[in-house]
C-alpha positions in Angstrom: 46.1 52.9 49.8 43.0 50.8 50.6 42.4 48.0 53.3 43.4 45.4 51.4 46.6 46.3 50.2 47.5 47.7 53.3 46.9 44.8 55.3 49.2 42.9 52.6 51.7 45.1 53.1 51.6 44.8 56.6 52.2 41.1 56.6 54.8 41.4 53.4 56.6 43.5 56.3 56.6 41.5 59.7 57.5 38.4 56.7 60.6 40.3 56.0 61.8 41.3 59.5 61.2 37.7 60.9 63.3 36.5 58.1 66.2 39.4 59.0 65.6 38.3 62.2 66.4 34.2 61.2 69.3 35.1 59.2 70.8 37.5 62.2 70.6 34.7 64.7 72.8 32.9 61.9 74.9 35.3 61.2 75.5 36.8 65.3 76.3 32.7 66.1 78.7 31.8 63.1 80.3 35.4 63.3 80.2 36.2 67.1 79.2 32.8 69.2 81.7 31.3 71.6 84.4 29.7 69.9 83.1 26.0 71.1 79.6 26.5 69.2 81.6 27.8 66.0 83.6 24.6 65.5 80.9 22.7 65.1 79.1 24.9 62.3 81.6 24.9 60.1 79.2 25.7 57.4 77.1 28.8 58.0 76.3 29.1 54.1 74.2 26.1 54.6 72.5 27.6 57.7 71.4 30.1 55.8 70.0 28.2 53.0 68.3 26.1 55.3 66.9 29.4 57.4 65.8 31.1 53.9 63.6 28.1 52.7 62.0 27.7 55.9 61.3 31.0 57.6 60.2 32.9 54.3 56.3 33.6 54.0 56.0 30.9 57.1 54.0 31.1 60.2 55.3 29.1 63.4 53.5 25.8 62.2 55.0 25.9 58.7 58.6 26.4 60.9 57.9 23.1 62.8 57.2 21.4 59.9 60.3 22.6 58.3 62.4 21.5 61.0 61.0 18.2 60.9 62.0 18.1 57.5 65.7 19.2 58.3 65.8 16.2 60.8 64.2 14.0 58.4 66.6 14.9 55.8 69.9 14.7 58.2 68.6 11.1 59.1 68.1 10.4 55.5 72.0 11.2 54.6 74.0 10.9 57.9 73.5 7.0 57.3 74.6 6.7 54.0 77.2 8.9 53.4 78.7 8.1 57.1 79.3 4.7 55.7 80.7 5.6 52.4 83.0 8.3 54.3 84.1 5.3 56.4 84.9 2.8 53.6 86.2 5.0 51.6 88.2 7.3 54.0 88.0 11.3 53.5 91.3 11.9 52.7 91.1 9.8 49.8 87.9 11.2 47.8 88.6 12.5 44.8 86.5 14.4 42.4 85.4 11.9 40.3 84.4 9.4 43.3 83.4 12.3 45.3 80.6 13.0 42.0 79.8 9.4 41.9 79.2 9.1 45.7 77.1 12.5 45.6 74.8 11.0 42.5 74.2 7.6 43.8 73.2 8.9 47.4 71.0 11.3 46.2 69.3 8.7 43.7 68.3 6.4 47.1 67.2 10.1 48.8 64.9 11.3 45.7 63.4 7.4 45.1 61.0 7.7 47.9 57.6 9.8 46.9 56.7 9.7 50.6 59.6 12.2 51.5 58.5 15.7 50.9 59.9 18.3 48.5 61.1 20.4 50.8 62.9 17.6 52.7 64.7 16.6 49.8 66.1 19.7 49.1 67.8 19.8 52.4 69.0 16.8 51.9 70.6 16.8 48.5 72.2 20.3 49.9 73.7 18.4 52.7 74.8 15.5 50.4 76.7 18.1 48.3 78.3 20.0 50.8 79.0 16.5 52.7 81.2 14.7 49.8 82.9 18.0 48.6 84.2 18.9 52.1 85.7 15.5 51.6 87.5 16.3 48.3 88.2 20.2 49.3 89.6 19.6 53.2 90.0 15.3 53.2 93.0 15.6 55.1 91.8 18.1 57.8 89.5 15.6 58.5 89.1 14.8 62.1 87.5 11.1 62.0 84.6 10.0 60.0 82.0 10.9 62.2 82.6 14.6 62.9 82.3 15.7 59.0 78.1 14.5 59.3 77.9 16.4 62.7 78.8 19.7 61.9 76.6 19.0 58.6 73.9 18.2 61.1 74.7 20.9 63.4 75.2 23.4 60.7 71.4 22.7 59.5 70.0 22.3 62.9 71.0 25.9 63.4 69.2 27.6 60.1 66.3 25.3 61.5 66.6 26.4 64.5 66.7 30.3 63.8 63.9 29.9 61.4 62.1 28.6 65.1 62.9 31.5 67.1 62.0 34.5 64.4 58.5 32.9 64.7 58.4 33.7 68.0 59.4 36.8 68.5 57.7 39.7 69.0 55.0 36.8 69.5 54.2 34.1 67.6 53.0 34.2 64.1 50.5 31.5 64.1 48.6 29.9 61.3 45.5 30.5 63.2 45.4 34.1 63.4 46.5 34.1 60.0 43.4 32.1 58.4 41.0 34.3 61.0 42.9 37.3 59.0 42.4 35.6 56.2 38.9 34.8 56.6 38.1 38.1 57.6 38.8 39.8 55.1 37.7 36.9 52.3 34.1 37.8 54.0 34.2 41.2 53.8 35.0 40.4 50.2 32.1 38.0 49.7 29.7 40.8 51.8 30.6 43.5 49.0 30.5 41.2 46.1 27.0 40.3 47.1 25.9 43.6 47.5 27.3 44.8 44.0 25.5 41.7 42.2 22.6 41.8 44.0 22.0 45.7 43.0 23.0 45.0 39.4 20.4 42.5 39.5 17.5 45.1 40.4 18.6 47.9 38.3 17.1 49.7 36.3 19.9 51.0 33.9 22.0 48.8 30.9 25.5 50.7 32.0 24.7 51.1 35.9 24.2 47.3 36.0 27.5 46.4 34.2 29.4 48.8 35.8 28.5 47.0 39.0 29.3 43.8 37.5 32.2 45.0 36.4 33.2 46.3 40.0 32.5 42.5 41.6 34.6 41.4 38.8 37.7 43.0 40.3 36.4 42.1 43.6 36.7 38.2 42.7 40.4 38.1 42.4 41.0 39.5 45.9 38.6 37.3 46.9 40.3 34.4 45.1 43.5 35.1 46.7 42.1 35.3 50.5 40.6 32.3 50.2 44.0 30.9 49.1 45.9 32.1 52.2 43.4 30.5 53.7 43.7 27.2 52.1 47.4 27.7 52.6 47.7 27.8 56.3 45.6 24.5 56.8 48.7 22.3 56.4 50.3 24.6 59.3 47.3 24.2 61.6 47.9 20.3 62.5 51.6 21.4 63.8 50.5 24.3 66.1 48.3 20.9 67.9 44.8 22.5 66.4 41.6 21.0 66.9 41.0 18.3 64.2 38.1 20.1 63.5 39.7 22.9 62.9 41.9 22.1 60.1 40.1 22.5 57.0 38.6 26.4 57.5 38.7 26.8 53.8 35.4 24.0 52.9 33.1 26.6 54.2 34.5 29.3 52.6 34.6 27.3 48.8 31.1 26.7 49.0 30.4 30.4 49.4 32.6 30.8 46.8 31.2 28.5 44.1 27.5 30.3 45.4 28.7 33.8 44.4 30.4 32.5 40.9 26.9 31.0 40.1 25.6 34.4 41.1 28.4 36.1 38.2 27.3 33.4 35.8 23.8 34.0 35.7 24.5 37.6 35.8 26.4 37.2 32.7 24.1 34.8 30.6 21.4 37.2 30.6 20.4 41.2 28.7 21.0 43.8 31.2 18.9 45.4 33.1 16.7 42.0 34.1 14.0 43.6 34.0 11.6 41.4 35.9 8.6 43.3 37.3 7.7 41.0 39.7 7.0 42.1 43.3 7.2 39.7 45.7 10.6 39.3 43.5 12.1 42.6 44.2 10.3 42.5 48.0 12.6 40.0 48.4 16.0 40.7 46.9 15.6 44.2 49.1 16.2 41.6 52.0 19.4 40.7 50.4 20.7 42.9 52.7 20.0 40.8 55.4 22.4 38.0 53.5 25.3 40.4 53.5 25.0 41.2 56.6 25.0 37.7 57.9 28.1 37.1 56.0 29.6 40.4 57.8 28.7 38.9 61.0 29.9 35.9 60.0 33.5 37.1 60.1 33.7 37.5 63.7 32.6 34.3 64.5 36.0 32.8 64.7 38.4 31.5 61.3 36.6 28.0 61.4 33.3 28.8 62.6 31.8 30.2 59.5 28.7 28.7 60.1 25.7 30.6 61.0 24.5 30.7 64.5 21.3 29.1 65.0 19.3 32.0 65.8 20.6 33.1 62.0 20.1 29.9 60.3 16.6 29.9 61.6 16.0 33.5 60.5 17.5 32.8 56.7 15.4 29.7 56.6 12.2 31.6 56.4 13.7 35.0 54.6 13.0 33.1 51.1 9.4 32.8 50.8 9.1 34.0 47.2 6.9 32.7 45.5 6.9 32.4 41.4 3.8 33.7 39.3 4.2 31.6 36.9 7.8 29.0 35.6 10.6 29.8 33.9 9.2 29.5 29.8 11.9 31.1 28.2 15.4 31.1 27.7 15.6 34.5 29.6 13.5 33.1 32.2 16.3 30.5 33.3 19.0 32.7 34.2 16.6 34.5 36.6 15.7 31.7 38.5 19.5 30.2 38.5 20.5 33.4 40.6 17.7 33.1 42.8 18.4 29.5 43.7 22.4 30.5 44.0 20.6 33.4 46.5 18.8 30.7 48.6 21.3 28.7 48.8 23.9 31.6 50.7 21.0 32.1 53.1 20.6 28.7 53.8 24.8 27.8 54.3 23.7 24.5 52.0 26.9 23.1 51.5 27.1 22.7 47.5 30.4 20.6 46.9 30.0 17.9 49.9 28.6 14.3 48.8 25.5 13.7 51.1 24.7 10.2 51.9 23.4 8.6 49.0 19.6 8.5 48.4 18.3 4.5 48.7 15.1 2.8 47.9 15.1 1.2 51.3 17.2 3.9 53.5 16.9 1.4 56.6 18.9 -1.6 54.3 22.3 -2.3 53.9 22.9 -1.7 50.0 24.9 -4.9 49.5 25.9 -3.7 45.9 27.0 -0.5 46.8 28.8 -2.4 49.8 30.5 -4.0 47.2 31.7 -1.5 45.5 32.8 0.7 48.0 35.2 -2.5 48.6 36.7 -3.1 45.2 37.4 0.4 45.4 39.4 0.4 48.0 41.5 -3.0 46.8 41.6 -1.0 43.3 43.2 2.0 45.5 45.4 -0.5 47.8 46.9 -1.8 44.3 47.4 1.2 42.5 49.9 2.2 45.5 51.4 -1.1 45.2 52.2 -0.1 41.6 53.4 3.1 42.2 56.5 1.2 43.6 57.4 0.9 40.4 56.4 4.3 38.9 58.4 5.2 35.9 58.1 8.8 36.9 59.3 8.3 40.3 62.5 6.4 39.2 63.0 9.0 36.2 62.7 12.3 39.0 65.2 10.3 40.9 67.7 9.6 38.0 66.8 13.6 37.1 68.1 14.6 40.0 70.9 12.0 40.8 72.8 12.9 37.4 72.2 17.0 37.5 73.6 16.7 41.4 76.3 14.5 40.2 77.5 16.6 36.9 77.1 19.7 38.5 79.5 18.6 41.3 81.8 17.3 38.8 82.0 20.0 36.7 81.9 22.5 40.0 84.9 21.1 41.2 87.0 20.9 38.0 86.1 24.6 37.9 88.2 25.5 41.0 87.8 22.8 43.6 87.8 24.8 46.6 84.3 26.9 45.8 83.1 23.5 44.2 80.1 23.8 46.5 78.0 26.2 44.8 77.2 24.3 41.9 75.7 21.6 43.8 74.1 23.7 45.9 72.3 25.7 43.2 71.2 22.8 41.7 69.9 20.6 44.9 67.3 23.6 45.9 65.8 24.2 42.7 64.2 20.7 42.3 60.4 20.8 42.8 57.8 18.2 42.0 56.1 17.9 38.5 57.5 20.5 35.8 58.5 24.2 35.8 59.3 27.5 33.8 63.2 25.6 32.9 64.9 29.0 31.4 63.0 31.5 33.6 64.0 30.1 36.5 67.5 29.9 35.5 67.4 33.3 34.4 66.0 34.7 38.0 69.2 32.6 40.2 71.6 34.3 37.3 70.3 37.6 37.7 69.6 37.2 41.7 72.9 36.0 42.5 74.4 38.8 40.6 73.1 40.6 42.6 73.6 39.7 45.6 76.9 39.0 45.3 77.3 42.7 43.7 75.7 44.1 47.1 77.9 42.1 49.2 81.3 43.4 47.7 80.0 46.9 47.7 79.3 46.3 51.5 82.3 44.7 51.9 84.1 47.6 50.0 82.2 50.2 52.5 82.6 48.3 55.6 86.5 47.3 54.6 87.9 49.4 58.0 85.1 48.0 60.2 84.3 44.6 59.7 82.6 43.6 62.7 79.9 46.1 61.1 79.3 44.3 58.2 76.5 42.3 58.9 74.6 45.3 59.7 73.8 46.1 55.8 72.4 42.1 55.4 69.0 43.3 57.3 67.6 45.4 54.6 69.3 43.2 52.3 66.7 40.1 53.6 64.0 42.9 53.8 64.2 44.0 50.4 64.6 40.1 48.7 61.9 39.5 51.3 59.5 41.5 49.1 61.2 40.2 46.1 59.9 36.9 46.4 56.0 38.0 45.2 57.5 39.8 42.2 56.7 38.3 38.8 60.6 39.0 37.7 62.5 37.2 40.2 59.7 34.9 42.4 60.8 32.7 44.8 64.0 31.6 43.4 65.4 34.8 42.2 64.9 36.7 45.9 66.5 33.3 47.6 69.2 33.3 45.3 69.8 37.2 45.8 69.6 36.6 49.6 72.0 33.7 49.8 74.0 35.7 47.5 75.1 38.6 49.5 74.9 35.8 52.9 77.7 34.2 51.7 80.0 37.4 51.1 79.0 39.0 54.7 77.9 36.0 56.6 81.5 34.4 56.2 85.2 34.8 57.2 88.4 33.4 55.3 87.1 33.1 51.9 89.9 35.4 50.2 88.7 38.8 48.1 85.7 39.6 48.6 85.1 40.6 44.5 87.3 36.9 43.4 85.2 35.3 45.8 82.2 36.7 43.8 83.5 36.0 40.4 84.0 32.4 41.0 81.0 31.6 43.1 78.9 33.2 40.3 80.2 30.5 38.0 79.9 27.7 39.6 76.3 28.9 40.0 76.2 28.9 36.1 77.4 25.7 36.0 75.3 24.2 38.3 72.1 25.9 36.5 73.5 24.3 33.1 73.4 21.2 34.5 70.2 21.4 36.1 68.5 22.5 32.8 70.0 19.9 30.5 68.9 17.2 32.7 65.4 18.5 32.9 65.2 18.9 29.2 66.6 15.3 28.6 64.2 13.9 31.2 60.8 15.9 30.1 61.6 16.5 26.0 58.6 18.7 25.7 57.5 21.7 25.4 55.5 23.6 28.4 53.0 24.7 25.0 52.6 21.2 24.3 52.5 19.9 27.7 49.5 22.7 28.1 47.7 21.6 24.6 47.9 17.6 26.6 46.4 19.2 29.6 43.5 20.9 27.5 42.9 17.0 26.3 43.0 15.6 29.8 40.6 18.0 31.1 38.1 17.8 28.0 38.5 13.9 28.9 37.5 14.8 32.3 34.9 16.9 31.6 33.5 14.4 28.9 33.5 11.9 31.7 32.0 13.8 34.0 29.0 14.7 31.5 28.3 11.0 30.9 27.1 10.8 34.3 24.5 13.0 34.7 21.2 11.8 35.2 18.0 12.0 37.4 19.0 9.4 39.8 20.7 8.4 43.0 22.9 5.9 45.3 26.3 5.2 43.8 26.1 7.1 40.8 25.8 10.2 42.3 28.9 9.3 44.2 30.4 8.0 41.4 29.7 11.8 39.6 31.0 13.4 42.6 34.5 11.9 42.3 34.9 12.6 39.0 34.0 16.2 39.6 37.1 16.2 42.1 39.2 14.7 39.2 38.2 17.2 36.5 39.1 20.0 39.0 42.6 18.8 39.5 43.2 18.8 36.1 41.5 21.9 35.5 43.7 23.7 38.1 46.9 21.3 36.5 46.0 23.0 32.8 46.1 26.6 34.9 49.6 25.7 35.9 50.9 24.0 32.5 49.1 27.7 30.5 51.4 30.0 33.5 54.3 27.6 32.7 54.3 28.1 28.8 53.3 31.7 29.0 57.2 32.2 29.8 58.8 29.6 28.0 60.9 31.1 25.0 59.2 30.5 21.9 62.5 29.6 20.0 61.8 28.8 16.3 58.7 27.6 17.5 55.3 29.1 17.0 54.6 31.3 19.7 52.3 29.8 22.7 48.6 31.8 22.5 48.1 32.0 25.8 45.0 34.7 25.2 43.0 31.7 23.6 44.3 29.2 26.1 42.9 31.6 28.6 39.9 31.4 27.5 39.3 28.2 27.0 40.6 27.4 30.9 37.5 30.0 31.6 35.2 28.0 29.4 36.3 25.3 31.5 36.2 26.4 35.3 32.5 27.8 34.2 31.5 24.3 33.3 33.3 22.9 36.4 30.6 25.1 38.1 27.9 24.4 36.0 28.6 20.2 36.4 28.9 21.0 40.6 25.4 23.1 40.5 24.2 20.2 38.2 25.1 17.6 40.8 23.0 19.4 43.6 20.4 20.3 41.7 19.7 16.6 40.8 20.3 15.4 44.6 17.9 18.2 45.8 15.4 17.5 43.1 15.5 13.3 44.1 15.4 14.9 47.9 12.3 17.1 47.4 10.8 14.5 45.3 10.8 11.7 48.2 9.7 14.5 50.6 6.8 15.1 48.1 5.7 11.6 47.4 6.3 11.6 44.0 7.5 8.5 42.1 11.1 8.6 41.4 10.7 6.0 39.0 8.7 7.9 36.9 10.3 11.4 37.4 13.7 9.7 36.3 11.5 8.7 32.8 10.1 11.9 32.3 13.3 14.4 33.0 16.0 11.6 31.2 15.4 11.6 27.7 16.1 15.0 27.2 19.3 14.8 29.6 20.1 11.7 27.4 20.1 14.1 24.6 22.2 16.5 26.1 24.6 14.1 27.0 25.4 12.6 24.0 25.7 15.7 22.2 28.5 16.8 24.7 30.1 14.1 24.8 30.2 13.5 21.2 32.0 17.0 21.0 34.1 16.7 23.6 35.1 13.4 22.3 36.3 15.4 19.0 37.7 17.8 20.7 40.0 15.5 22.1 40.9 14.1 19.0 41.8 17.5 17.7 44.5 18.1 20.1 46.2 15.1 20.2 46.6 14.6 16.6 49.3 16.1 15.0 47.1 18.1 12.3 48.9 19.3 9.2 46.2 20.6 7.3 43.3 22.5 8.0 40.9 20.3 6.6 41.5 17.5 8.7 40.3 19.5 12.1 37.2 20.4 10.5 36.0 17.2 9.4 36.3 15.8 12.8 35.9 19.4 14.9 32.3 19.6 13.0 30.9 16.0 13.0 27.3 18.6 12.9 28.9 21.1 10.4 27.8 24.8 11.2 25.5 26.2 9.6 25.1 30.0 9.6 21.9 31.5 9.9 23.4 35.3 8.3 19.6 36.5 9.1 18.6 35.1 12.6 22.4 34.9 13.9 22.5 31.8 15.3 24.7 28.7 14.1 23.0 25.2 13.6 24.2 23.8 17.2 22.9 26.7 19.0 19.3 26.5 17.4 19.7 22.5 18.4 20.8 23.9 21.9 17.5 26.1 22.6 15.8 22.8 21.3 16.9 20.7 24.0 16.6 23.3 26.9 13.0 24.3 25.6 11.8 20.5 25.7 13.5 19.9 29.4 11.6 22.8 30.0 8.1 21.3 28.5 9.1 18.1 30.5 9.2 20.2 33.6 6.1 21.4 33.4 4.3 17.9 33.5 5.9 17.7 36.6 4.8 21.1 38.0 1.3 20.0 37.1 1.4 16.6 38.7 2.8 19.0 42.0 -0.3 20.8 41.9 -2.6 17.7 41.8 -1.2 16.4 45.0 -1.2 19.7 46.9 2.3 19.8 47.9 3.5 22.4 50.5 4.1 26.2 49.2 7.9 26.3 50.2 8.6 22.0 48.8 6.5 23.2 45.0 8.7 26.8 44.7 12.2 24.4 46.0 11.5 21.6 43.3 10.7 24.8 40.4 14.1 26.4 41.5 15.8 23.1 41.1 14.1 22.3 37.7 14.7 25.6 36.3 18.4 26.0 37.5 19.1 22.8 36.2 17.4 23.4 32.6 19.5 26.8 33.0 23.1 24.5 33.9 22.4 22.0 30.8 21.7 25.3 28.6 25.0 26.9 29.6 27.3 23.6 29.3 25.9 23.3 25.6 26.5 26.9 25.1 30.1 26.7 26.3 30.5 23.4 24.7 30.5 25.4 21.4 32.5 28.6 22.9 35.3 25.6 23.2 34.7 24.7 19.8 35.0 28.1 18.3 38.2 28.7 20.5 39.9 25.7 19.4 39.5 26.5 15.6 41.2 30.1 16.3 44.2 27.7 17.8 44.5 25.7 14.8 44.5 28.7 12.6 46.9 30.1 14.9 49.4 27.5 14.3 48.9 27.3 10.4 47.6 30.8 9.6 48.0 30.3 5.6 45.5 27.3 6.4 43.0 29.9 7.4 39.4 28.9 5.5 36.9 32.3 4.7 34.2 32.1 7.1 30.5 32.0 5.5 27.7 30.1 5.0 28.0 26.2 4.3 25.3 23.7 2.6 24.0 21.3 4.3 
């Protein structure tokens, strides 16, 4: 077993037995505590649940924060259903009234969007249990004000479990989980630069792919570290961190984006390189020198990522390289894009921060920019103002206010004294935004089965010694524990499996074991059936069709984002940066909708091509990449400029008509693109009239279509205009390491607007194979086409 997975499975492990450990606390108090403590947790199943969403995967800071959401939500409900328990009276709740009560309060509970998810589930669990109790034991009721105590106390205690089995052996802290996690996303980063770096130099076609090919599988381990990492920041405020400390995972997402340009130019260009350049491979043997200052790097501390300055100062100088002569060729570009990606993980630059933006007159106040920075922020103020009124906020809350209400409805009809556990099932699998409806459902059936099957066996075995029987509930938590990263069952399935055999052993007085089973297994059923109707009335769509509006959004994005590029600074820049943030977010949305329709049944509906979808989200995250490079590139370039003297003015001039080019080729793609997607197309014909407003041409002899010929057109004239530039360098006499910074930014920015063209028409040959997909007898015989 390697390093890696062995230090997951480590921390899999302790996960598991601090989550035995919360449910044993819950179990040895309900089951064995002094007889005063047990009266007032009269409902131990809801101690569980509470204990099982809070302790699982957590570390002691996520545990705080959940038992601030557990008083949160106990605040949220005490007050209103105290008062409706007083008018009303609990002996005189029926089922009907009881439902009604039970939808209305958790309508006023789910209406805020400042509440958290997580709080809201605890709270429409406590809502359920709160106005059934009222139907099921109204007149063992003693007073109004004790039913919301034991609620409260009953919570309190899975809060509180979840608490202690954080703490022992010793604490499980966020921060030595992102130093673990940083640790090893370094040692990650060192051996992926090491691999691309020596598949850069070879000398062999299959010894360099085989190397890229090994860095490959090295990025999705290095993908997921820097996701623990990025996971425990949220933790890190409530274990009283250093406010600087919070947000470990920037530095560690710049070297990230550094080492996917490094994969990108690797893969835009014939293996092996073949550049016989000396100083060239003088210097990449130093490359050494970068991996081991990312080695060192790990034992500076989670957040300190940085370099010392003694490091700094040595990587500063390390690249001295200087070119022989400028990129001129095609080939030439993807060179120099890796060597600027290599400078810039020597030099920590920090590639997706917004510097200040570059002014005329840097000592003036720019009273336009001033100006827009505050109509901004009114814009911002207003939009919250509307959000008030957010149709989607009041449709989650009318979601979740009739499935709680139905399912409670129909739970109690059922057999009104296990008319919890449809509510229950329902009120903790809400989440925000949409989900996989039927595999979810699928994973409580199936969990709950069995769970409830392990319970009666255990009560079965342990039927002549009962005080034993919460022994076999450890491994049970151990092995659900482990369930919860399995692809079958997730997070759901291993929490219904848990709770599942909790409520056989974890209880007294609830008849036969097996009956007990049977019944709570329905209402589970019911509550599911409820939960999906709702959700299906609410969001009519499919996840494929919710993925195909996502592909539009984030072509919109990335069409935006595109129309901003150009040689200049202040605001804009600024401006380009914030829409890079927005085409990420919808970029990683799309990744979510693809993962969500990938398991949706296809019914009688064309199955959901998730291969092409794939690719297209790759297409899309390279040119998220490509746009961030672009961003610095031009920043550096305005930067270098200033430092050189040069006139901006005229740089802007000479580099912008061929960028103006660019653009509106892009753009009027993308633009066609979207229209492809969001109209309903019934005929094949339709697509390609407005998917080829250029039509293709192929070139059966050279290879090459009509766009990319245009494509090399527009890179090889940037490339011409860059050389006026290089001249008027060497007529002023610049400084060696300013002439070979402004080349690499030149070059890696003719090699950025090269690849976004490229994968502009990857996109567009992916999205015919989608059409064709859904109308295959539409298909049209590829070949050569007059002009």
């Amino acid at each position: 077993m390697s390093t890696t997975a062995t230090s997951i499975w480590l921390v899999r492990f302790m996960s598991a037995l601090r989550s035995a450990l919360a449910c044993l606390i819950v179990a040895s108090t309900t089951l064995y505590g002094p007889a005063s403590i047990r009266l007032l947790i009269p409902y131990p199943a809801f101690a569980y649940t509470t204990a099982i969403q809070i302790v699982s995967d957590a570390t002691l800071g996520d545990s705080l924060r959940g038992c601030w959401y557990a008083v949160c939500a106990t605040i949220q409900t005490t007050i209103p259903c105290t008062l409706t328990l007083w008018m009303v009276g609990p002996d005189k709740f029926t089922t009907g009234l009881a439902a009604a009560a039970v939808a209305i309060t958790s309508f006023i509970v789910a209406l805020p969007d400042s509440t958290p998810m997580a709080s809201k589930r605890i709270a429409f669990g406590q809502i359920v249990i709160l106005y059934v109790d009222a139907v099921v034991n109204g007149s063992d009721q003693k007073g109004v004000f004790m039913h919301p105590i034991h609620i409260a106390c009953s919570t309190a205690l899975g809060a509180l479990a979840s608490v202690l089995a954080m703490l022992v052996p010793y604490p499980r802290l966020a921060y030595y989980e992102a130093r673990r996690a940083c640790y090893l996303y370094m040692e990650n980063a060192s051996e992926r630069l090491e691999l691309l770096v020596k598949a850069f130099v070879a000398k062999d076609k299959q010894a360099a792919t085989d190397l890229i090919s090994q860095a490959k599988l090295l990025t999705q381990t290095g993908v997921r570290n820097l996701q623990d990492v990025i996971d425990c920041q949220s933790s890190l405020v409530w274990e009283l961190c250093n406010s600087k400390l919070t947000n470990p995972g920037e530095n560690l997402q710049n070297i990230e984006t550094k080492l996917r340009g490094l994969e990108i130019a690797l893969s835009c260009q014939s293996l092996p390189v073949g550049m016989n350049d000396e100083g060239l491979m003088e210097e990449l043997l130093k490359m050494k020198d970068t991996g081991l200052k990312l080695s060192q790097a790990k034992s500076f501390g989670p957040f300190g990522l940085e370099t010392t300055p003694d490091t700094t100062e040595t990587s500063s100088k390390t690249f001295l390289w200087t070119p022989k002569t400028n990129a001129r060729t095609l080939h030439d570009l993807s060179i120099f894009f890796f060597l600027y990606c290599i400078q810039h993980l020597q030099s920590d630059s920090p590639i997706g921060t917004c510097p200040e933006p570059i002014s005329e007159n840097t000592g003036k106040v720019n009273t336009h920019e001033a100006k827009d920075q505050t109509k901004r922020r009114i814009v911002k103020t207003w939009n919250s103002l509307v959000q008030l009124g957010s149709g989607e906020r009041w449709t989650f809350a009318l979601k979740c206010s009739l499935s709680l209400g139905f399912a409670v409805l129909l739970g109690l009809m059922f057999e009104k004294d296990q008319g919890y556990w449809s509510g229950l099932t329902t009120a903790i699998c809400f989440v925000n935004g949409r989900q996989a409806l039927f595999s979810l459902a699928n994973a409580c059936v199936q969990g709950t089965a069995l769970g409830s099957i392990y319970g009666i066996i255990c009560c079965f075995v342990f039927q002549h010694f009962m005080d034993l029987k919460i022994l076999p509930l450890l491994p049970w938590v151990m092995l659900t524990s482990f369930l919860r990263h399995s692809k079958m069952y997730g997070k759901a399935g291993a929490t219904a499996a848990a709770t599942g055999a909790f409520y056989i052993l974890g209880r007294t007085n609830y008849g036969e074991p097996s009956e007990f089973g049977i019944a709570r297994l329905t209402e589970v059923s019911i509550g599911l059936i409820c939960f999906i109707v709702l959700e299906v009335a609410s969001q009519p769509v499919r996840a494929a069709t919710i993925a195909k509006t996502g592909l539009a959004w984030s072509l919109g994005a990335l069409r935006i984002c595109v129309e901003d590029i150009s040689v200049c600074g202040g605001q804009k820049m600024i401006q380009f940066r914030d829409r890079q943030k927005i085409l990420k977010w919808h970029v990683n949305n799309l990744e979510r909708f693809i993962a969500d329709a990938e398991v949706e049944p296809n019914f009688w509906f064309v199955p959901f091509n998730g291969a092409s979808y794939k690719k297209l989200l790759g297409s899309l995250r390279k040119m998220t990449d490509l746009l961030l490079f672009t961003a610095y590139e031009i920043e550096n370039i305005l930067a270098e400029s200033e430092r050189l003297g040069l006139d901006k003015k005229k740089l802007g001039e000479t580099l912008n008509g061929d960028l103006d080019h660019f653009r509106r080729k892009v753009v009027c793609s993308l633009e066609s693109f979207e229209e492809v997607i969001l109209t309903k197309v019934k005929s094949i014909s339709e697509p390609e009239a407005k998917l080829q407003m250029e039509k293709v041409h192929y070139d059966v002899e050279a290879g090459k279509s009509h766009h990319e010929a245009e494509v090399e057109e527009i890179v090889e004239s940037f490339l011409q205009r860059s050389m006026e530039v290089f001249k008027e360098l060497d007529n002023c006499k610049a400084e060696q390491k300013s002439e070979n910074q402004m080349i690499l930014c030149l070059t890696s920015l003719a090699f950025c607007i090269d690849r976004v063209n490229k994968e502009t028409i990857e996109i567009e040959k992916e999205l015919k194979n989608l059409i064709i997909w859904e109308d295959p007898s539409k298909a049209y015989p590829q070949g050569k086409h007059s002009t």
